[in-house]
MITI-476581 format. One record per residue (C-alpha): x, y, z; residue in three letters. Coordinates in Angstrom, 3 decimals, always signed. Example, Ala and Ser with C-alpha at 12.3 -4.5 7.8 and 13.67 -1.06 7.14 Angstrom:
# residues 2
px / py / pz / code
+12.300 / -4.500 / +7.800 / ALA
+13.670 / -1.060 / +7.140 / SER
This chain:
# residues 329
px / py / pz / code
+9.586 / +5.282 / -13.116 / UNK
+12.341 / +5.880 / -10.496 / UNK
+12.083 / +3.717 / -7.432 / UNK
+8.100 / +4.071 / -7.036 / UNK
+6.072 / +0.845 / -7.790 / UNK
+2.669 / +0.246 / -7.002 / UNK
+2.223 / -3.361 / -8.462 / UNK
+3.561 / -6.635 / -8.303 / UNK
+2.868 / -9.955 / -8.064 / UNK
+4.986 / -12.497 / -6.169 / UNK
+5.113 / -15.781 / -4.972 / UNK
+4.664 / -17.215 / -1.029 / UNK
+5.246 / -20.186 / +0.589 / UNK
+5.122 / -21.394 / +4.052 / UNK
+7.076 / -23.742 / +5.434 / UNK
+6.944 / -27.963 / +5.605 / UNK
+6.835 / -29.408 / +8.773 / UNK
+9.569 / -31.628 / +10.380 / UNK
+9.461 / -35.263 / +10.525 / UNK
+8.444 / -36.762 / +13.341 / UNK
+11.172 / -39.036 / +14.746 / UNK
+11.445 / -43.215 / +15.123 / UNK
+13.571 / -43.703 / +18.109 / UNK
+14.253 / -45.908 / +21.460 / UNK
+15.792 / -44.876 / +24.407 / UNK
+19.106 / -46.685 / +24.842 / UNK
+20.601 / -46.038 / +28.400 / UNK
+22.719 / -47.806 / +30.635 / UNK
+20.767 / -50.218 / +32.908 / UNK
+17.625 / -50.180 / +30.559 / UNK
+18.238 / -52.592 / +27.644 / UNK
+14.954 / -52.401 / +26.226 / UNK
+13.814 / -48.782 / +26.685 / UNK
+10.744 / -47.500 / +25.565 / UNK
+9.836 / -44.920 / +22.200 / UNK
+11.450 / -42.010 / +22.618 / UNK
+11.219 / -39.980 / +19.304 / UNK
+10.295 / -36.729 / +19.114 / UNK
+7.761 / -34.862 / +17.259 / UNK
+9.006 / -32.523 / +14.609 / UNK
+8.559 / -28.637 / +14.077 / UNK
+5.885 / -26.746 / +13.016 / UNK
+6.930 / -25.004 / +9.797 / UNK
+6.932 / -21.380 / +9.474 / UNK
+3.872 / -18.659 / +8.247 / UNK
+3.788 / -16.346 / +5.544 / UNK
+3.078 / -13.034 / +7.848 / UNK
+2.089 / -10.117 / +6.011 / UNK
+2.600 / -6.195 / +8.096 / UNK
+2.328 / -2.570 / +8.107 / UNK
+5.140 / -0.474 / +8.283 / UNK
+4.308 / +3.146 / +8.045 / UNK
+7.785 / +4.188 / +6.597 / UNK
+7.265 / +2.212 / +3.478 / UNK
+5.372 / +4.606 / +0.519 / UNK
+5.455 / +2.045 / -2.167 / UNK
+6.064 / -1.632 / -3.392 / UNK
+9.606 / -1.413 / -5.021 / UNK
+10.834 / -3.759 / -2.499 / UNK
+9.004 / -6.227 / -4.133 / UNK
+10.262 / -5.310 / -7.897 / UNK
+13.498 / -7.892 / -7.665 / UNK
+12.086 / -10.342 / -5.449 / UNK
+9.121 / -12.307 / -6.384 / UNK
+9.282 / -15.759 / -3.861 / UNK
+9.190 / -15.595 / -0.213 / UNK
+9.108 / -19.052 / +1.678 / UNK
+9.091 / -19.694 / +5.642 / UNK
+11.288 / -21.635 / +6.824 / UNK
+10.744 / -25.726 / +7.734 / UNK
+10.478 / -27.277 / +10.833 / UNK
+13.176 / -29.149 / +11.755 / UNK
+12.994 / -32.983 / +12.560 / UNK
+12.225 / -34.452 / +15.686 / UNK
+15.047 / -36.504 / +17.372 / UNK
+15.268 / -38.912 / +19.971 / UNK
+15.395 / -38.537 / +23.699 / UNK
+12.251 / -37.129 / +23.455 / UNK
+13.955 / -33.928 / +21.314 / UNK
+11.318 / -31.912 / +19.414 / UNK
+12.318 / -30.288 / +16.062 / UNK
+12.418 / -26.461 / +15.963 / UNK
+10.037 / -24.419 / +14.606 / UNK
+10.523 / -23.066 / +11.443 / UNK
+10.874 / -18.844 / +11.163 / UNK
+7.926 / -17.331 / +9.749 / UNK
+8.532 / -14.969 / +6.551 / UNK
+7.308 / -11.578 / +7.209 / UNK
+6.436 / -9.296 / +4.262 / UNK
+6.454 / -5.412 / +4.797 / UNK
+4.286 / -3.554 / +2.949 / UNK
+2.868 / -0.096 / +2.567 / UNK
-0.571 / +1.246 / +4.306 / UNK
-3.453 / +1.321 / +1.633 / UNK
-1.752 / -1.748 / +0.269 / UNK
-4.260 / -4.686 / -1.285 / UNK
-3.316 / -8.515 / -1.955 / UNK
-5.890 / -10.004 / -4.419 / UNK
-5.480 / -13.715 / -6.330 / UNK
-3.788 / -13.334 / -9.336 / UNK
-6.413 / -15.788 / -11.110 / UNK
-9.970 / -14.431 / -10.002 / UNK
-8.759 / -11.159 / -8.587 / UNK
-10.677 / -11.843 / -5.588 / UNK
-9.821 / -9.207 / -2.775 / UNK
-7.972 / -11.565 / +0.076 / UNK
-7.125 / -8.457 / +2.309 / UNK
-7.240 / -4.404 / +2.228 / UNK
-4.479 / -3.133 / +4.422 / UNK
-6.395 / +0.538 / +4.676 / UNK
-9.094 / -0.555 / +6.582 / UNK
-6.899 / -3.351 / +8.907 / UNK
-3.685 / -2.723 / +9.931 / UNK
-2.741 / -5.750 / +12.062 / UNK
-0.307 / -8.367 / +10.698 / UNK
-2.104 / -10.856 / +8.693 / UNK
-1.394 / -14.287 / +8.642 / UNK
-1.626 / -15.834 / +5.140 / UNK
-0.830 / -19.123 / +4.834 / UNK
-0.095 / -21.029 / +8.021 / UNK
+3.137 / -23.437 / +8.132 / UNK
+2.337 / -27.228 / +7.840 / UNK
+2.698 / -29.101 / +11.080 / UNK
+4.945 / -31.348 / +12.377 / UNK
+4.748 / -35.097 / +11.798 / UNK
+3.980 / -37.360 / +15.793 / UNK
+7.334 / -38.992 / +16.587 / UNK
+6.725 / -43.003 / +17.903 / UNK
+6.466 / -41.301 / +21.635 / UNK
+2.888 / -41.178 / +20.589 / UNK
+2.051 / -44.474 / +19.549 / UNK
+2.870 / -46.942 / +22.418 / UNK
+0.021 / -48.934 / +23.759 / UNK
-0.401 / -52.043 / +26.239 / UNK
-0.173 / -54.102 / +23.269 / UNK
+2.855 / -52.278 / +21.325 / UNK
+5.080 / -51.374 / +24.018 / UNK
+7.890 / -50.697 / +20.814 / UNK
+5.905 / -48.670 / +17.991 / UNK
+8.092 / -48.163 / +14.946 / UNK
+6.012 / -45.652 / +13.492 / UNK
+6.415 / -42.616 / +12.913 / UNK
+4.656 / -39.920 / +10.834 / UNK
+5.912 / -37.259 / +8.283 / UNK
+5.966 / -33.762 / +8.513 / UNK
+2.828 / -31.890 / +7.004 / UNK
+3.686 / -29.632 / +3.525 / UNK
+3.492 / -26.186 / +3.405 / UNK
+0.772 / -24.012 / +1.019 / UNK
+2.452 / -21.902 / -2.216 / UNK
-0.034 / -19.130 / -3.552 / UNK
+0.466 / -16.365 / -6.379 / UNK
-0.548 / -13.168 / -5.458 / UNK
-0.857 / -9.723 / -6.580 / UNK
-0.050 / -6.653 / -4.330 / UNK
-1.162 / -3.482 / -5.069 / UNK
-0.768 / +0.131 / -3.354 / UNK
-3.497 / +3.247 / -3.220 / UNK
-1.836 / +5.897 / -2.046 / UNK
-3.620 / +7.130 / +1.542 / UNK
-4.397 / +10.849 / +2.123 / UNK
-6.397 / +13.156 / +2.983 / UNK
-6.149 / +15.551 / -0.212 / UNK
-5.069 / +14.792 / -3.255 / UNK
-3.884 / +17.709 / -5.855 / UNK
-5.563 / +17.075 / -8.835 / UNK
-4.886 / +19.016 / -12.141 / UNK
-3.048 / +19.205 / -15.563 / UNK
+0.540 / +19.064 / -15.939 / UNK
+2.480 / +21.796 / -14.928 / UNK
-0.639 / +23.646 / -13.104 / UNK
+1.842 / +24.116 / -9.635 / UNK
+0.653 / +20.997 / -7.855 / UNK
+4.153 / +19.826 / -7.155 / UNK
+5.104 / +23.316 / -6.379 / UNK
+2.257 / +23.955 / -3.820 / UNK
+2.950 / +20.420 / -2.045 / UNK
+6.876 / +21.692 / -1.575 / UNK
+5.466 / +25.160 / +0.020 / UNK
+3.191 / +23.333 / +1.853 / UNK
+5.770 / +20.194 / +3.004 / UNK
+9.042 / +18.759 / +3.313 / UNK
+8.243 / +16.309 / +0.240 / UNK
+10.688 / +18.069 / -1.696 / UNK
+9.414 / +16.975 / -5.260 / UNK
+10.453 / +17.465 / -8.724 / UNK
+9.864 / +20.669 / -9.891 / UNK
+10.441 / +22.110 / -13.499 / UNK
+8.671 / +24.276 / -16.021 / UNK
+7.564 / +21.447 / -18.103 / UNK
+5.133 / +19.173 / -18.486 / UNK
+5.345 / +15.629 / -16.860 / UNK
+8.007 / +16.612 / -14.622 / UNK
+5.916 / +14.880 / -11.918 / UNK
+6.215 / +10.833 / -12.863 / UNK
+5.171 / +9.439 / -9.254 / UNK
+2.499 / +10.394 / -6.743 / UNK
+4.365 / +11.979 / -4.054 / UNK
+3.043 / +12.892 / -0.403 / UNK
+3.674 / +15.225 / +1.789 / UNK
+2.370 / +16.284 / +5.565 / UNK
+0.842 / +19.984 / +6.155 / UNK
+0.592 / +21.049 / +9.016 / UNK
-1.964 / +23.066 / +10.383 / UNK
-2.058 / +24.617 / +14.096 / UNK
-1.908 / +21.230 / +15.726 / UNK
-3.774 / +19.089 / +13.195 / UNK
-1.703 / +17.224 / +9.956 / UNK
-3.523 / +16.969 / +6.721 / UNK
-1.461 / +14.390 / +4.475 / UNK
-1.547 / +15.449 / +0.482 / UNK
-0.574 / +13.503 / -2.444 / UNK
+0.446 / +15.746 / -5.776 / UNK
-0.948 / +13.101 / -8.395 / UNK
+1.135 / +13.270 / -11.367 / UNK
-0.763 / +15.492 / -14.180 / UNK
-4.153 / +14.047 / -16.005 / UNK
-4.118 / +15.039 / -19.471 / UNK
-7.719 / +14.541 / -22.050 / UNK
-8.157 / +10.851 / -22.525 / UNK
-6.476 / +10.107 / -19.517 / UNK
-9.413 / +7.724 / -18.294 / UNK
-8.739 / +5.809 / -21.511 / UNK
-5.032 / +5.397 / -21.441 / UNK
-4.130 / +8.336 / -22.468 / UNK
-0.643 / +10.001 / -21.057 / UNK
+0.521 / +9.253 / -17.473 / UNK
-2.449 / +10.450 / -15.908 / UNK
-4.457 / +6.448 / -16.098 / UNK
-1.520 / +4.553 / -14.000 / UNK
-2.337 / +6.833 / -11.514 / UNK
-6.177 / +7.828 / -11.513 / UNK
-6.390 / +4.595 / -9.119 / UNK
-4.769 / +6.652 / -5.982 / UNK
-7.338 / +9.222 / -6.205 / UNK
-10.148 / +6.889 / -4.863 / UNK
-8.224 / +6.551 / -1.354 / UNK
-8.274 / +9.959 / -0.905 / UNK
-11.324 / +11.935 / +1.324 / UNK
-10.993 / +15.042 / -0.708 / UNK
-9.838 / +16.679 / -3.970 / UNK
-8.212 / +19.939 / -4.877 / UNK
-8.353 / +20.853 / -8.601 / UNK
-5.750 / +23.211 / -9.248 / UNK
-6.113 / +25.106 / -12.484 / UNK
-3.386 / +27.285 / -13.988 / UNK
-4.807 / +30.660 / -14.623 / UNK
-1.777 / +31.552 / -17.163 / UNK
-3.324 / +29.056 / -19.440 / UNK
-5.435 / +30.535 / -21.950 / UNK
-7.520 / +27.202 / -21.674 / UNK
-8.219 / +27.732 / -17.692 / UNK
-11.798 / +27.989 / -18.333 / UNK
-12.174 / +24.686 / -19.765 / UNK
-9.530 / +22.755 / -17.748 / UNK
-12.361 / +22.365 / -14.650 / UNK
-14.496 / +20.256 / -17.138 / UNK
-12.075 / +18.098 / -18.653 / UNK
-10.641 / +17.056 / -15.226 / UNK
-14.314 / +16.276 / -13.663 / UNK
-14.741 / +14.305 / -17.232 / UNK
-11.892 / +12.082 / -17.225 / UNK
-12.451 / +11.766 / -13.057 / UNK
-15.701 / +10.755 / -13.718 / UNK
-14.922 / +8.347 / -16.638 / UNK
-12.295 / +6.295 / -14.445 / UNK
-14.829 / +6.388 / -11.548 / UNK
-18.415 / +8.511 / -10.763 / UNK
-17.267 / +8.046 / -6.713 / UNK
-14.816 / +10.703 / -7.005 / UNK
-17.258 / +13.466 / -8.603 / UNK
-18.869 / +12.299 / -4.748 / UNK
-15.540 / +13.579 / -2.960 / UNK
-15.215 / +16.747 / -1.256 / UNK
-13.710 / +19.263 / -3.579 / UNK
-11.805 / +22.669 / -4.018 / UNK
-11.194 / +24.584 / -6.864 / UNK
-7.899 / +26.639 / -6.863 / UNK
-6.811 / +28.894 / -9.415 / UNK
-2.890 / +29.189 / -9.346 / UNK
-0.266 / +31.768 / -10.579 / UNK
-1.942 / +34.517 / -9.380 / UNK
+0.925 / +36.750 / -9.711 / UNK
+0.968 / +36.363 / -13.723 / UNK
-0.099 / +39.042 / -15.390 / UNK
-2.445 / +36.975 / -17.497 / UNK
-4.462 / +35.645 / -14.143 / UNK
-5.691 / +39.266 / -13.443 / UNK
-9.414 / +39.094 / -13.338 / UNK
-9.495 / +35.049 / -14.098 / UNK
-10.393 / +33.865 / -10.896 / UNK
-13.290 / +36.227 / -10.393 / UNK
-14.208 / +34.579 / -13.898 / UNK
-13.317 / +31.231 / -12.783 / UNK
-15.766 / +32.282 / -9.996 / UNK
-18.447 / +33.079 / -12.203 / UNK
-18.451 / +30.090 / -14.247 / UNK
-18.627 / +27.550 / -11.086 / UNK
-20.815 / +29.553 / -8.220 / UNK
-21.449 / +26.190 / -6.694 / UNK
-17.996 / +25.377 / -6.165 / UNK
-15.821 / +27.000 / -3.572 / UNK
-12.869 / +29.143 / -5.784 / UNK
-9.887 / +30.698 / -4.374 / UNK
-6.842 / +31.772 / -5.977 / UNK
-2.924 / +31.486 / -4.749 / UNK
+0.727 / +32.191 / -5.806 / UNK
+3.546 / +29.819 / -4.352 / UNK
+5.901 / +32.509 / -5.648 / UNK
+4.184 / +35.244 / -4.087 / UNK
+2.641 / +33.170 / -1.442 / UNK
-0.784 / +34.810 / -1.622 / UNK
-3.630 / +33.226 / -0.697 / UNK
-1.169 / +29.962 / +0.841 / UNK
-2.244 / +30.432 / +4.289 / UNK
-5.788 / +30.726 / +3.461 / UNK
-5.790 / +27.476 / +1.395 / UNK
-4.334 / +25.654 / +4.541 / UNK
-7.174 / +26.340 / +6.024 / UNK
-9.293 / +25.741 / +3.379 / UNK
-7.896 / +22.438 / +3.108 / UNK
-8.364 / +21.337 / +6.896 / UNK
-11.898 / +22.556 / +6.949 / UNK
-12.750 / +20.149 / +3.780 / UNK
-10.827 / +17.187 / +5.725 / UNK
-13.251 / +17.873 / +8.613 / UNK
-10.506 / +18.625 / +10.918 / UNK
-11.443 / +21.977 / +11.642 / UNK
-9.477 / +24.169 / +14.347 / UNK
């Protein structure tokens, strides 16, 4: 699947504290100094962030365990141990980390971008500083550093955007996201050519409209079916769809259908979604007089027709698009 990933499930651990530290103070001219050991360090967190550079989770393909560092042992004179460094985890907006056993949601990056802290470090152990009294002016004692917490998680990524190109293989979605972007995808005359969502930025007047070119549903997708089920799940983040249906296909009359079917299999939220329906390959001979047939079949749907190679109807769809993001010039 080249580099993309959108799963995995890894191990964290913060960090132990220090020891606290048994000590006396031993200086010229005091024989019989009091406690002097230090308190040790706090051991590190498991930090989780955003960075808006990252589009998926391959990062976390090789490595699975990520542990904060431990707080260092006190010391005498007084010396505190260091603070262990906290580990901080980068990951992708729209990312999720649930627990691997119940699947419980612990955290949905889409909705709170701050850095979360997981698991806090364990805390440093009292050195004998603390422990002198009137009656034991020379404490001994001495307490160990707190342990760390270890926790399996899974990550997982939903691809943010504001429209996401939905449609059979080969219908032109990867083609229409490189007229519209810089994403530069794979394009080939093919099926399947399209293995990984890929996003690109339009931009409109002032305003950008993010797109993601889902890889191609096929029938049965819902079910397992093809390559279309891996990647149903990024279609939910989404605030609206465009259906894109080939009309050099002899079967563009039915395609609609089956994609609202399988959409509505995986999930009946995303029939709820904002939608466009947009015939492509206008410039074929075989399209002539499909879209005003495409048209016909679907009056409540909003229909319009375009041609990357030609580039009919492209600038019209731009601002077709912004209008159903609600970011209207």
């Amino acid at each position: 699947m080249e580099k993309f990933a959108d799963e995995a499930i890894i191990e964290v651990s913060s960090g132990n504290g220090g020891n606290g530290c048994a000590a006396f103070r031993r200086e010229k001219y005091v024989p019989r100094g009091g406690p002097s050991g230090g308190d040790g360090g706090r051991g590190g967190d498991v930090v989780f962030t955003v960075r808006r550079n990252l589009r998926t989770l391959a990062h976390l393909r090789y490595k699975h365990s990520f542990k904060a560092d431990n707080g260092n042992d006190g010391e005498g004179a007084g010396r505190y141990g260091q603070n262990g460094a906290d580990v901080i985890i980068p990951l992708p907006p729209g990312s999720l980390i649930r627990d691997v056993e119940s699947n419980e949601l612990i955290r949905d990056f889409s909705r709170n971008q701050e850095d979360f802290v997981f698991l806090k470090g364990g805390n440093g152990g009292w050195g004998n500083i603390h422990f002198k009294t009137s009656v034991n002016q020379a404490p001994k004692k001495a307490l160990p550093g707190k342990p760390g917490q270890t926790v399996k998680i899974k990550v997982e990524l939903q691809i943010m955007a504001d429209i996401g190109l939905v449609g059979f293989p080969n219908a032109g979605k990867s083609s229409l996201l490189d007229r519209f972007t810089n994403a530069r995808p794979k394009i080939a005359a093919y099926p399947f050519t399209t293995k990984i969502p890929n996003l690109g930025v339009l931009t409109v007047g002032e305003k950008d409209i993010i797109i993601a070119d889902i890889p191609g549903l096929i029938k049965g997708a819902s079910g397992g079916a093809g390559l279309g089920i891996r990647f149903l799940k990024h279609i939910s983040r989404t605030s609206a769809l465009a259906f894109l249906i080939d009309l050099s296909d002899d079967n563009y009359t039915e395609a609609f259908d089956v994609l609202l079917d399988e959409l509505g299999s995986f999930s009946a939220d995303l029939l709820k979604k904002k939608r466009l329906l947009v015939g492509t390959k206008t410039d074929t001979e075989e399209s002539a007089g499909r879209l005003a047939e495409l048209s016909a079949k679907y009056p409540n749907e909003t229909a319009m027709g375009i041609s990357v190679f030609s580039g009919d109807g492209i600038k019209e769809l731009s601002y077709a698009l912004l209008k159903l993001t609600g970011e209207e010039e």
